[in-house]
C-alpha angles and dihedrals in degrees: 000000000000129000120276093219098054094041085053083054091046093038104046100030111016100053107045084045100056084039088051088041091050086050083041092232094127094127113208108236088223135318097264097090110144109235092227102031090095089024115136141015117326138196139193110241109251091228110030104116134216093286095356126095119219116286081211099065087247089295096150122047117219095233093247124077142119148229139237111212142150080354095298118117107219132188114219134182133194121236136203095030116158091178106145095182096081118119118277080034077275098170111206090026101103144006136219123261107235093047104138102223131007137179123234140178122208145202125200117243108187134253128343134180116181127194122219091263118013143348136235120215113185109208131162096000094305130090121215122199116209123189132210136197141183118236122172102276104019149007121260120217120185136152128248120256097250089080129187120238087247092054129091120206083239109141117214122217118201135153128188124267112237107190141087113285135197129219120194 
């Protein structure tokens, strides 16, 4: 079973993005992004909570996450994680952060742009501006408050992998 926090991730962001990116209404924040600042391999953190950050520093990765490269959005998942400290005592469900290498498999998404600071994703009439900021052990997304009717106040936690990763 996957993880509730991720899917929330996946459910309420991911989705209307890549359907406002396939009717090409993702909207840049401004011209200013930074080439490297979504580059690599990224994770939900296992025990941030719904508008609250970890209380580990991100130190352990839910195993689902993707992956914003060469303007593709791509969800990725580890495998062959034995991990038994994932919430709800899950084994297999998530994977420490300092691990050195991990294995993934990965399914394209479709197309992404990102702006320096926040991005803006129109759906169902309506566009929806989310911000993101680094803080020392992870990156914050949250949406404005001038929410869409489609958008939860849910705030996403995720930090970069930084270790080698295989690709079948």
């Amino acid at each position: 079973m996957t993880r509730p926090i991720f899917w929330m991730f996946i459910i309420c962001i991911a989705p209307l993005a890549l359907a406002a990116i396939s009717a090409g209404t993702l909207v840049m924040a401004d011209d200013n992004r930074s080439d490297t600042s979504w580059s690599g391999t990224w994770f939900t953190c296992e025990f941030a909570q719904r508008q609250r950050a970890p209380d580990d520093g991100c130190a352990m990765f839910d195993d689902e996450g993707f992956r914003f490269s060469d303007g593709r959005f791509t969800y990725v998942r580890i495998t062959e994680s034995d991990e038994t400290a994932c919430r709800g005592a899950k084994a297999g469900q998530c994977f420490r952060r300092d691990r050195p290498a991990i294995s993934i498999t990965t399914a394209d998404r479709g197309r992404l742009d990102l702006g320096a600071d926040r991005i803006k994703v129109r759906y169902l009439f309506c566009t929806q501006t989310f911000y993101f900021r680094d803080m020392p052990d992870y990156r914050e997304i949250w949406p404005d408050d001038k929410r869409c009717i489609w958008a939860s106040k849910r705030r996403f936690y995720i930090a970069r992998y930084e270790g080698d990763i295989t690709e079948p």
